[in-house]
Each structure stands twice: as C-alpha cells, then as structure tokens.
N, C-alpha and C positions, 0 to 999 in steps of 0.2 A: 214347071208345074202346070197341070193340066186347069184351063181355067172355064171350059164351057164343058156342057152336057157331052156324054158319046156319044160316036155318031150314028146316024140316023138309021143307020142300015144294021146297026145290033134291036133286036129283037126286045121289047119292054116288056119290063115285068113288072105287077102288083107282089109285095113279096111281104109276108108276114115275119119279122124281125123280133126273134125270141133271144133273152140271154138271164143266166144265172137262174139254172131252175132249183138247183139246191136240194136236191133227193126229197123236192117236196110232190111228191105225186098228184095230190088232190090239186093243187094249183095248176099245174100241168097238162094235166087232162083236161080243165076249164075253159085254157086258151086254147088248147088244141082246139074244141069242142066250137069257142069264141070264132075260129079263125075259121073253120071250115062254115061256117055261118058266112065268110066274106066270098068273095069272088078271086083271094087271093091263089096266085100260081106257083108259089113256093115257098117253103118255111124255112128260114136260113137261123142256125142259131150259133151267139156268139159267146158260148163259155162257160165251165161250171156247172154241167149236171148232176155235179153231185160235190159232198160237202155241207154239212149243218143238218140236213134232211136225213130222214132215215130210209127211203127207200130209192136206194142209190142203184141197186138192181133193174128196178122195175121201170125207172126213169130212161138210163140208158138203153133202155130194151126199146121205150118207146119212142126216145129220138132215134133211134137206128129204124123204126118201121117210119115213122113219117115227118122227120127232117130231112132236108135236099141237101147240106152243108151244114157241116157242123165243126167250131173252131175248140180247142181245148183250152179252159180258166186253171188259173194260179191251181184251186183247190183240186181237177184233174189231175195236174199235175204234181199237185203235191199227195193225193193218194197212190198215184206212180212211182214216188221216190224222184221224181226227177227234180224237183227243188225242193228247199230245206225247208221243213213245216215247221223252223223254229221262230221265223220270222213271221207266222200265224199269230194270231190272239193265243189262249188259254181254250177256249173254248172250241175254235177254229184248228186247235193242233189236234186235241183230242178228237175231235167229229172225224179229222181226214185219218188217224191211226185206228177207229172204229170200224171205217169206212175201207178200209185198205185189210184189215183184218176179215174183214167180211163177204168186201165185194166178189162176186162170180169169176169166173173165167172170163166170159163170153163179154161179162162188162169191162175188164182191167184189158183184154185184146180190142174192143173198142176205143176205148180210151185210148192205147196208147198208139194209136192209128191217125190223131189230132194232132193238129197244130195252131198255136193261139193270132195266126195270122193267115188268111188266103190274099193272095191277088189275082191278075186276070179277070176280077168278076165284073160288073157295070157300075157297082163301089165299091171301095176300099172297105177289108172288115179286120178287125184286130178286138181282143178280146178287152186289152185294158187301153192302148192307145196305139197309135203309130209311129211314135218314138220307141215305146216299151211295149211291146204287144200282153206282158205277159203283169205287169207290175205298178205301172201308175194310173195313180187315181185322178183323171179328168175332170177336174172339178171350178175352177176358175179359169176368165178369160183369156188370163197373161197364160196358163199350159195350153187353152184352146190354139193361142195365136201360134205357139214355137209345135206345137201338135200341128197345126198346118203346114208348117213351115216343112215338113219330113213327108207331109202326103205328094204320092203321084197321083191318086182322084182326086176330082174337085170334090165328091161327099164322099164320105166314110162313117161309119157305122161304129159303135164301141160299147162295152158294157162293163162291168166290173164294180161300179159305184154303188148299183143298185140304186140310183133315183133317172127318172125318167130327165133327160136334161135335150137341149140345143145349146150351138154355134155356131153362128156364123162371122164370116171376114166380107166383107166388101170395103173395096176402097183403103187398103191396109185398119179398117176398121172391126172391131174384134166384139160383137155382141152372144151375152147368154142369156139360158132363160131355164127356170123348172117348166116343164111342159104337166098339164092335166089334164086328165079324160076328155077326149072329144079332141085336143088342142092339134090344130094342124097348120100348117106353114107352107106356102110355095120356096121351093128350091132349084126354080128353075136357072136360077142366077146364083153369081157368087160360092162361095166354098164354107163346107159345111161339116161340122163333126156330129150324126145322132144317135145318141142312145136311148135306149125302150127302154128303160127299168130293169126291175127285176119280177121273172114271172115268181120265185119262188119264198123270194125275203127283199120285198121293197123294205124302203129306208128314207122314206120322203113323208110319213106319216097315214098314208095311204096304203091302210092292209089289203085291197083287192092288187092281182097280180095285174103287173104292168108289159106290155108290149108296143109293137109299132106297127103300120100297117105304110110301105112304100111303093110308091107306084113311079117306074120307072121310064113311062108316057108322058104323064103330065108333068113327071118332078114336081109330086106334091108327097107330105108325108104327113099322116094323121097315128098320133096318139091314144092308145086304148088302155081301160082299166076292165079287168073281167071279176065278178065274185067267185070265192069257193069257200068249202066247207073247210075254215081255219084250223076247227077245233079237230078234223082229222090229222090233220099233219101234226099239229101238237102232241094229240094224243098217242100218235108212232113216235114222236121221237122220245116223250118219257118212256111209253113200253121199253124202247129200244133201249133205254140205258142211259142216252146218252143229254148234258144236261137240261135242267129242265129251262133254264132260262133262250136256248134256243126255238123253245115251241111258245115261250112266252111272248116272246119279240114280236110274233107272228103277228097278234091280236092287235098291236096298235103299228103295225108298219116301221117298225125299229132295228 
C-alpha cells in the first residue's frame, strides 16, 4: 500500500471533485458556474448523472462538454440494464425505468462508455468504494478502515452517500468526520478516503449542492456548498411525471 504522496515529478492538479448530479440540472449548472469561479484545472466526476432528476439528457450532455473524467453510479448503470434496479428504493426503480424509457441516444452511448472505477490517476476514484466501486455505502469508520485496506493510493475519492464525509488512517488509526462549507483539511500525510457530496440530492440536511475543491500541490482539500434554484429541479420533476416526493427531498437536503 502506497503510503506517501506521488512523486514529485507527476504534474499537480487543483481538481474540482463533482459526484451524483441526479438529472438535476439547475444544480449542476451552479457548480459548474461555482467552479469555473476557482482556479481549478479539471472537473473529475464520480457517478450518477442521472437517476431521481428529470433532465437526464441535458445533464449528460453537459458532463460530456466539460468534465475531464467521468466514472459511472449504480443509477447509470441501472438505467443501462446493467444491474438489477430491484434492489433500488420504490422511488429509485421507477425514476431509472423513466429515465431509461426516455433517455437519448447520445446519453445511453455515453453512459455506457463508464466505468464506476478509474485508476492510474494521482488518486484513487470509485464511485461507491474501493472494495465495491459500484454498491457500498461508506459511511462509518470500521468500512473506512477495511476500504483502505483494498486502496493502492494513499487518498481516494468516493461518492454515492450523498453527504459530504472524511477519513482518515494514521497510525493504524481510523478517524471520520461530516465536512461543511468552507471545511478543509491538509492530506499531506497519512491515507485518506474523500467524498464531496452530492451536487444534485445532498442528504446531510444541507439543500445547497455539495462538491470538493483538491489540490494536488499542497495536498490540501477544501469543501464547498454552492446555491440553486431548488424549486426548478422540483418543479421538472413533477412536470415530468415522475414522484413528487423526489422534488420534495430537495428543499430540506433529504
């Protein structure tokens, strides 16, 4: 296991760390918007462009114009057919059999071009974890520590939970944390699993959409929350049919 930064002579990046946009447009656009406000040099995103949101089209269109990497979520691949959307919520089957009934061409040939894990990059990215790229939920210390136990980078990256989290291992020591707007951490040491939220359906009570901003110089990582206009997305997804308690979630971050 890889236990120090890489080396010196790869190239650093500031990298704006999006996951789980949720065919929510109006979110999307925000951070986009948020991020090119930074100085960041690439938008890496890990999972789930679509699924619960209703503009699954439009989303994929605009990660394919300006995300650098893009990894595929359960919900991807469950509007694929590639895993069983029985093992979705009620609400979550129905959204990806809408979403699958509807989607374009040009987005289902995107999609099915993902994969819910890359490596080779400066960290480790997986969509739900490093054990299971595709299916667990990262959410306590004891999955942090055996989730390390399977990384070849010291940091890694993950999304799927939809709340903005840290981990870290030093010392066979296994610490977490919710991260909040603004919240940043040196990662210059020790081994680390981070996830940005979700830009499209956080779940941390925090309805503005969540991302991450990593800079791969200093090995520091700072936590952002961006606003948008909630009651758009909402309001696409009753239009759209599909229920109404997905557009409600929105409003209080659930």
């Amino acid at each position: 296991m890889t236990t120090h930064a890489p080396d010196s002579n790869d190239d650093p990046l500031k990298i704006a760390l999006l996951s789980d946009v949720h065919g929510n447009l109006p979110a999307f656009r925000a951070v986009l918007d948020a991020v090119d406000a930074t100085d960041a040099d690439a938008i890496w995103f890990l999972g789930d462009l679509v699924g619960y949101g209703a503009q699954p089209d439009e989303c994929v269109e605009l990660a394919a114009e300006r995300c650098d990497l893009c990894l595929a979520g359960n919900h991807d691949l469950g509007v694929l057919d590639r895993i069983d959307i029985a093992d979705f919520s009620p609400p979550a089957a129905l959204a990806a059999l809408w979403t699958r009934e509807r989607a374009g061409e040009a987005t289902l040939e995107f999609l099915g071009g993902l994969e819910p894990r890359r490596d080779g990059e400066a960290i480790g990215l997986f969509h739900a974890s490093p054990r299971d790229p595709v299916w667990e939920y990262v959410l306590s210390t004891s999955q942090a520590d055996e989730c390390m136990d399977q990384m070849d980078a010291r940091v890694a990256a993950i999304g799927h939970t939809h709340v903005a989290l840290r981990f870290t291992r030093a010392d066979g020591e296994v610490d977490g944390a919710a991260m909040a707007d603004g919240g940043g951490c040196d990662i210059s040491e020790g081994e680390w699993l981070l996830n940005p939220g979700s830009v499209g359906q956080p779940r941390d009570g925090d309805p503005r959409a969540a991302w991450l901003l990593l800079d791969t110089g200093s090995w520091s990582a700072e936590w952002r929350r961006t606003e948008y206009p909630v009651e758009q997305a909402a309001n696409a997804i009753e239009a759209a049919g599909l229920p109404r308690s997905l557009g409600q979630r929105l409003f209080i971050g659930q």
